[in-house]
C-alpha positions as CSV (number, residue, x, y, z in Angstrom):
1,X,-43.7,-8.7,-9.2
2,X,-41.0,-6.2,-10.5
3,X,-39.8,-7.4,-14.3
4,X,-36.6,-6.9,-14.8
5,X,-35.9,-5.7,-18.7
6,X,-34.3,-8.1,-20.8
7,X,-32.8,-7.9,-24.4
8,X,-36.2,-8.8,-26.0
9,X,-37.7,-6.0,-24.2
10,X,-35.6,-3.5,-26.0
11,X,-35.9,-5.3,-29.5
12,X,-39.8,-4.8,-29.2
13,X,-39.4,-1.1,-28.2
14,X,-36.9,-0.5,-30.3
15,X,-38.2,-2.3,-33.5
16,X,-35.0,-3.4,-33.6
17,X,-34.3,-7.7,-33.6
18,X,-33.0,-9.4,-31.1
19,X,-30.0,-10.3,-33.0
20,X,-28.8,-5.9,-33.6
21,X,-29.7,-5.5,-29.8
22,X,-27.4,-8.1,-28.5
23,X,-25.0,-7.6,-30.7
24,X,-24.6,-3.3,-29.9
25,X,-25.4,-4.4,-26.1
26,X,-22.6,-7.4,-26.5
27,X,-20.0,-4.7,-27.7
28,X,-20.2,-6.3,-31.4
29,X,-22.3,-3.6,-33.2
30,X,-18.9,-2.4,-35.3
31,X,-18.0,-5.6,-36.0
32,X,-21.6,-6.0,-37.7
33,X,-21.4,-2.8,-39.5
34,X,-24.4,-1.6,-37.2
35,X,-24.9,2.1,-37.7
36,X,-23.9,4.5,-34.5
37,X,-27.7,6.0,-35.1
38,X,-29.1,2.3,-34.4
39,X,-25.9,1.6,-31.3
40,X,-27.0,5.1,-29.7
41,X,-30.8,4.4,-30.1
42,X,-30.5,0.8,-28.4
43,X,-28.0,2.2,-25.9
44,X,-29.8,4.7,-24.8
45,X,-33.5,2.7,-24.3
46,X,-31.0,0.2,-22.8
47,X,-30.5,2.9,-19.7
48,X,-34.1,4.5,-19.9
49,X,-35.4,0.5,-18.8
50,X,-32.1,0.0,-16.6
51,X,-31.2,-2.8,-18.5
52,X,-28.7,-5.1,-16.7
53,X,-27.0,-7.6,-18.7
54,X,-27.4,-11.5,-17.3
55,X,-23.9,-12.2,-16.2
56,X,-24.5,-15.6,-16.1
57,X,-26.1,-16.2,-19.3
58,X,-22.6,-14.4,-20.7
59,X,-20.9,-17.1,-18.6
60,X,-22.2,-19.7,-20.3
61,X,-21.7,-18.4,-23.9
62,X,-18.3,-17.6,-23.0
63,X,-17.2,-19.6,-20.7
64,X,-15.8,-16.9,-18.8
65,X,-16.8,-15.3,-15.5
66,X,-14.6,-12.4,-15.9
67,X,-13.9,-13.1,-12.1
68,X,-10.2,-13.3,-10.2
69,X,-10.2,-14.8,-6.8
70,X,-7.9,-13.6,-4.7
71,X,-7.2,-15.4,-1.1
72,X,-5.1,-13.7,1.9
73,X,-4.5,-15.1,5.4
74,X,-5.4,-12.4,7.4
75,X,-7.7,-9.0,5.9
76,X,-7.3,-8.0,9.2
77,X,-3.4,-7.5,8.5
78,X,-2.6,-4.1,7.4
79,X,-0.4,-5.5,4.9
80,X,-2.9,-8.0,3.3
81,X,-5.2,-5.2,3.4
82,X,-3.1,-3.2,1.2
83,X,-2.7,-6.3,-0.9
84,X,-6.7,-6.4,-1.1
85,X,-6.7,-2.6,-2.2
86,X,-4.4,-2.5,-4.7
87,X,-5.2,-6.4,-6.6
88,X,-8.4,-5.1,-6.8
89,X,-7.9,-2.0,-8.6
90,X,-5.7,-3.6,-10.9
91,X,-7.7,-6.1,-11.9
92,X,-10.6,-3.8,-12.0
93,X,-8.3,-2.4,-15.4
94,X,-9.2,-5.5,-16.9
95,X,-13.1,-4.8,-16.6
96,X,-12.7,-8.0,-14.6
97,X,-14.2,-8.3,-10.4
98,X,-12.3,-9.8,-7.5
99,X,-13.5,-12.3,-5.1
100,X,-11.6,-11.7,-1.7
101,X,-11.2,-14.4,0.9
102,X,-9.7,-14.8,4.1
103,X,-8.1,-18.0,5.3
104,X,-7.3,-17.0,8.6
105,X,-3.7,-18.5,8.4
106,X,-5.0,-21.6,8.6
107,X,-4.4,-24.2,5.9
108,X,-7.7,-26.3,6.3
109,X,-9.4,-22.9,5.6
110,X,-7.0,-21.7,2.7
111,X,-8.1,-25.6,1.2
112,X,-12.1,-24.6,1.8
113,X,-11.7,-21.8,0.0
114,X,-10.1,-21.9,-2.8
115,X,-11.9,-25.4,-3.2
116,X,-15.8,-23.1,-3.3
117,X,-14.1,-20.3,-5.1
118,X,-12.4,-22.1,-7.7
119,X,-16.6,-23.6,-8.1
120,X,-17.2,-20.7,-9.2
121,X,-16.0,-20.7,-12.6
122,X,-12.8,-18.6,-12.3
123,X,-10.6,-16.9,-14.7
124,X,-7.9,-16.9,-12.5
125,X,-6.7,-16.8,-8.7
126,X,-4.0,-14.8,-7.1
127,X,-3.0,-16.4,-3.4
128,X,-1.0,-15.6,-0.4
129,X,-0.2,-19.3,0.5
130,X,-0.8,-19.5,5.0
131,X,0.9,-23.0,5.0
132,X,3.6,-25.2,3.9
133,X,1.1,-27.6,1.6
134,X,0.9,-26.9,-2.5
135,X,-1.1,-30.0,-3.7
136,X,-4.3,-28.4,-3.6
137,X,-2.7,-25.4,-5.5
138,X,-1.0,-27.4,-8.0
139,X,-4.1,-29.3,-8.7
140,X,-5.9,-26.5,-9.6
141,X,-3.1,-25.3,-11.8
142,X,-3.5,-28.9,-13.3
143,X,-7.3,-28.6,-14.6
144,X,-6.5,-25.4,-15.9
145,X,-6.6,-22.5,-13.5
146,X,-4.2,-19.6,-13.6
147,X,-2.8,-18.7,-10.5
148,X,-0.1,-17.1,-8.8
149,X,1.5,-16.9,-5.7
150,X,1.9,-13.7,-3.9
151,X,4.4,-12.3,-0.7
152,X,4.2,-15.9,0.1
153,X,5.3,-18.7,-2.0
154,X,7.5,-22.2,-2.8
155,X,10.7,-22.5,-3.8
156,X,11.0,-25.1,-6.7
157,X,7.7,-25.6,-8.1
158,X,6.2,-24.5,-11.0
159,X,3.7,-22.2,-9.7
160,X,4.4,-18.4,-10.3
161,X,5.4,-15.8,-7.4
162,X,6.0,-12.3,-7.0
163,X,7.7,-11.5,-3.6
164,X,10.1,-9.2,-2.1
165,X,13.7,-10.4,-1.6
166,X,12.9,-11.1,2.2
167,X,17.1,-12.5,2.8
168,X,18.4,-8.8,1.8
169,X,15.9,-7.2,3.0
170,X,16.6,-8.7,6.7
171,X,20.3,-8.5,6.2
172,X,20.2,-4.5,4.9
173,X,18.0,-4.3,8.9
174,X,19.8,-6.5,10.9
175,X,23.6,-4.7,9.4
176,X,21.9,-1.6,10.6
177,X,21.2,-2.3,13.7
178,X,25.0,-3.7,14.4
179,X,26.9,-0.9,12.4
180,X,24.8,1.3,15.4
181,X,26.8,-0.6,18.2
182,X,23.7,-3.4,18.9
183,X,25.5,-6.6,19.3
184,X,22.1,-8.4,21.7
185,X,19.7,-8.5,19.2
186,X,16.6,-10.5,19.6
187,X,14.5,-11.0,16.2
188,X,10.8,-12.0,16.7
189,X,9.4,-14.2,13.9
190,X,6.6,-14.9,12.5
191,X,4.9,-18.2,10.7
192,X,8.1,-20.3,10.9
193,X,7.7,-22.5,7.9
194,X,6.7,-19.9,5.3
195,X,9.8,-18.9,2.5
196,X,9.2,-15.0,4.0
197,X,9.9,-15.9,7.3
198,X,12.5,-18.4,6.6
199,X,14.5,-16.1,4.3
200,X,14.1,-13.4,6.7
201,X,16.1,-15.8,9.8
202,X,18.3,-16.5,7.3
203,X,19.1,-13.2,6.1
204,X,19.2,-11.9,10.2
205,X,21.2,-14.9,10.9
206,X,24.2,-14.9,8.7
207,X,24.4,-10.3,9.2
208,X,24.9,-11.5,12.8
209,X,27.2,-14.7,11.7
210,X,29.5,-12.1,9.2
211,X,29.7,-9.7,12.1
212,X,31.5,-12.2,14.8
213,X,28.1,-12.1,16.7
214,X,27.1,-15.6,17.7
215,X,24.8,-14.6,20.6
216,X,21.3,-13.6,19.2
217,X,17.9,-14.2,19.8
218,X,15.5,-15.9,17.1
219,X,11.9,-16.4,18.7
220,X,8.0,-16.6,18.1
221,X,5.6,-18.3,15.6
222,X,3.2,-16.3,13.6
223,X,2.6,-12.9,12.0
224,X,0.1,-11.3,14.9
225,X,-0.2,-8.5,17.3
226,X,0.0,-11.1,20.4
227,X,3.2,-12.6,19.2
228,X,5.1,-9.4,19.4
229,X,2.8,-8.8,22.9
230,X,4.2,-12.9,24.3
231,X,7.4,-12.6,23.2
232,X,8.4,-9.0,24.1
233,X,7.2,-9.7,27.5
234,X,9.3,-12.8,28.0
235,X,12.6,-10.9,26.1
236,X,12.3,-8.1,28.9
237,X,11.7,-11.0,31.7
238,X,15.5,-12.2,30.5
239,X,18.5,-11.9,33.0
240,X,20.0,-9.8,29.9
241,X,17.2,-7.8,28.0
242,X,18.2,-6.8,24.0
243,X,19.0,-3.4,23.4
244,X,17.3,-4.3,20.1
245,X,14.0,-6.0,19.0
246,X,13.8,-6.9,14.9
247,X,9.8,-7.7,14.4
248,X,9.4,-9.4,11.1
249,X,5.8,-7.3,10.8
250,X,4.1,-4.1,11.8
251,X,1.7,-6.1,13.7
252,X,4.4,-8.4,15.6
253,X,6.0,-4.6,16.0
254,X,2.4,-3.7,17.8
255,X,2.4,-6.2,20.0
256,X,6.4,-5.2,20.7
257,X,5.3,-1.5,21.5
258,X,2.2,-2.4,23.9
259,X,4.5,-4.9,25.9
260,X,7.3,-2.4,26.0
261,X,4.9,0.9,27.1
262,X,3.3,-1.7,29.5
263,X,6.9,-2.4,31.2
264,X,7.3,1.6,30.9
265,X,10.5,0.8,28.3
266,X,11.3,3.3,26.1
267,X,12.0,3.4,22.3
268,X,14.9,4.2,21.6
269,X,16.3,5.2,24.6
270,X,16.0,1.8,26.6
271,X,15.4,-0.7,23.6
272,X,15.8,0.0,20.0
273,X,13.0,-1.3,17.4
274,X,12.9,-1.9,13.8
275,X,10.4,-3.5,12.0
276,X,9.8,-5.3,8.3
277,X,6.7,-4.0,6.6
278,X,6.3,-0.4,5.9
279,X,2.6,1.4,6.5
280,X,1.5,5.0,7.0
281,X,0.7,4.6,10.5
282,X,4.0,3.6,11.6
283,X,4.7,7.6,10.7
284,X,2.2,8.4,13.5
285,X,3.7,6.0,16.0
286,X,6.1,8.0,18.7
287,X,9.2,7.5,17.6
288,X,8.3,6.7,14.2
289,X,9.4,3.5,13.1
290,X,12.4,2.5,11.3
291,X,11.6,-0.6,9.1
292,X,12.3,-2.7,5.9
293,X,9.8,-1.3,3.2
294,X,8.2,-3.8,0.7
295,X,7.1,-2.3,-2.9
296,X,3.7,-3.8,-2.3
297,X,2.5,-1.9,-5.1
298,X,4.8,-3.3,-8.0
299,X,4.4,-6.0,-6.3
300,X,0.9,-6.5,-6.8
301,X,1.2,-5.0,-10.5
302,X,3.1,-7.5,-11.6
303,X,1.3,-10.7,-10.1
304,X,-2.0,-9.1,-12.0
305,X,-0.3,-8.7,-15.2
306,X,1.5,-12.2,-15.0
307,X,-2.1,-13.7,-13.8
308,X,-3.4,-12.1,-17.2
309,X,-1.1,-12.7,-19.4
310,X,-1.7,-16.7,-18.6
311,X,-5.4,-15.7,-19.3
312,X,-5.8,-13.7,-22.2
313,X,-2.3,-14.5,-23.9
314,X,-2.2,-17.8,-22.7
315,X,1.6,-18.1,-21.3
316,X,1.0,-20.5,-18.5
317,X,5.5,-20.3,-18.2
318,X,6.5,-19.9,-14.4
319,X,7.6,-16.8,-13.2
320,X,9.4,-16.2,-10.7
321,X,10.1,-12.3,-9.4
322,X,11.7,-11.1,-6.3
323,X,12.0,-7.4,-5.9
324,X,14.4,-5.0,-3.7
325,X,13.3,-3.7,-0.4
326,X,14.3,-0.4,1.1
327,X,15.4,0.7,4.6
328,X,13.6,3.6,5.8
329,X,15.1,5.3,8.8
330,X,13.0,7.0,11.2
331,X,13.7,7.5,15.0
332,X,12.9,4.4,16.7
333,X,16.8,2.8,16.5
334,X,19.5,4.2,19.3
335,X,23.3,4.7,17.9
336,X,25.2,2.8,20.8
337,X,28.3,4.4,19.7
338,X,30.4,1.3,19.4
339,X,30.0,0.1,16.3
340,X,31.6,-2.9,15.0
């Protein structure tokens, strides 16, 4: 059976005692006055035996895992994806890991797992809520878990957020998309209940209310390809189609295109589109895509140093941080000519 080295193994090579070996090999050597002869000695018979420290034995001295969880509805979602990419290499500055999971925008899931990750003896969690229920987030907050909310989150509790401001963001579209003479606009959502999507009605609501439009379309339930497939397919089955779709995601805006190449409708010629969320593909896409661009980046920058300042610095303060969207103009919106 393969032995695996272990810190005794390198005092007895060494000559060196237990004590100086886990001390250089626990980063402590300087602290100890330990010579950089005797650090580089140990350090280097550490690599020539392919010494691995025991994480978990570290754990239990510590009492820290050096571990952030991070939980996302859907990895399959270009935009969680990026969410994935980014946390991680951020938090990978820390010389900490992330544990990814996937809830699957379901809220019985989302409980599961943070429930067997938070077993796991976290340092922290960063979570893109899929639901409208907080108690199993506040409880953990309660024993002692940092954690923040990102993209998604509640409005008047105590548990951090960073988010984009999804009410000007859908205002700034929807204001476009009139000042370019579109006056039948249908928007397709997505989860109904979650503060993204509600601020996003809100914000495409009152552009259409402070324009003197009070015919509009607000339809759909949930963030997916086959959402924007179902409900584009029923918009064009109207007696009066939109000359303008407003997906509130690049994949509702999928689903939107297949329906609308399936019903051979152009973009932009017969029916405008314009979609929230930004991603590279959507350059690729003919027309290219004019949409509402999220700084996933900061926004992911900021959650991670917040998360961290709550665990090395201790400030467990709520923080609350909504940051400006762009509109990118590309080719997929039609100027009517009659602008209001």
């Amino acid at each position: 059976m393969h032995h695996k080295s272990n810190i005794v193994d390198i005092a007895e090579k060494s000559g060196f005692s237990i004590t100086t070996v886990s001390r250089v090999l626990n980063g402590k050597a300087d602290k100890y006055r330990i010579s950089k002869a005797t650090q580089q000695k140990i350090k280097a018979l550490a690599e020539e035996l392919n010494y691995v420290p025991n994480e978990f034995a570290r754990n239990l001295r510590t009492g820290k895992s050096k571990t952030i969880a991070l939980i996302v509805p859907s990895l399959k979602n270009p935009f969680f994806a990026e969410i994935a990419s980014v946390v991680n290499t951020e938090v990978r500055k820390y010389n900490y890991i992330t544990i990814i999971g996937d809830s699957d925008d379901n809220i019985e899931n989302e409980k599961t797992e943070v429930m067997h990750l938070s077993s796991r003896n976290l340092d922290g969690m960063i979570i893109v809520p899929c639901g409208d229920e907080w108690g199993h987030l506040e409880r953990m907050q309660e024993k002692g878990l940092p954690l923040i909310c990102i993209d998604r989150y509640f409005e008047g509790l105590d548990l951090s957020f960073v988010s984009s401001d999804n009410y000007e963001g859908a205002y700034s579209a929807s204001k476009y998309l009139i000042e370019h003479g579109h006056t039948s606009i249908a928007c397709i959502q997505g989860v109904r209940h979650s503060t993204p999507n509600i601020q996003r009605v809100r914000g495409f609501v009152d552009a259409m209310i402070n324009s003197g439009i009070t015919s509009y379309t607000v339809t759909g339930d949930a963030f997916s390809e086959q959402n924007g497939y179902l409900e584009t397919k029923l918009l064009l089955r109207q007696k009066v189609r939109p000359t303008a779709i407003f997906a509130f995601s690049n994949t509702i805006a999928m689903g939107c295109i297949k329906a609308l190449k399936e019903e051979k409708v152009k973009v932009p010629e017969d029916i405008s589109l314009l979609t929230f969320d930004d991603n590279p593909y959507l350059n690729y896409i003919e027309p290219p895509l004019t949409c509402i661009s999220q700084p996933v980046e900061d926004i992911c920058k900021i959650a991670v140093k917040i998360l961290f300042s709550n665990i090395l610095e201790h400030d467990i303060s709520p923080k609350h941080v909504l940051l400006k969207t762009q509109l990118k103009v590309k080719a997929s919106v039609k100027n009517l000519g009659r602008p209001l």
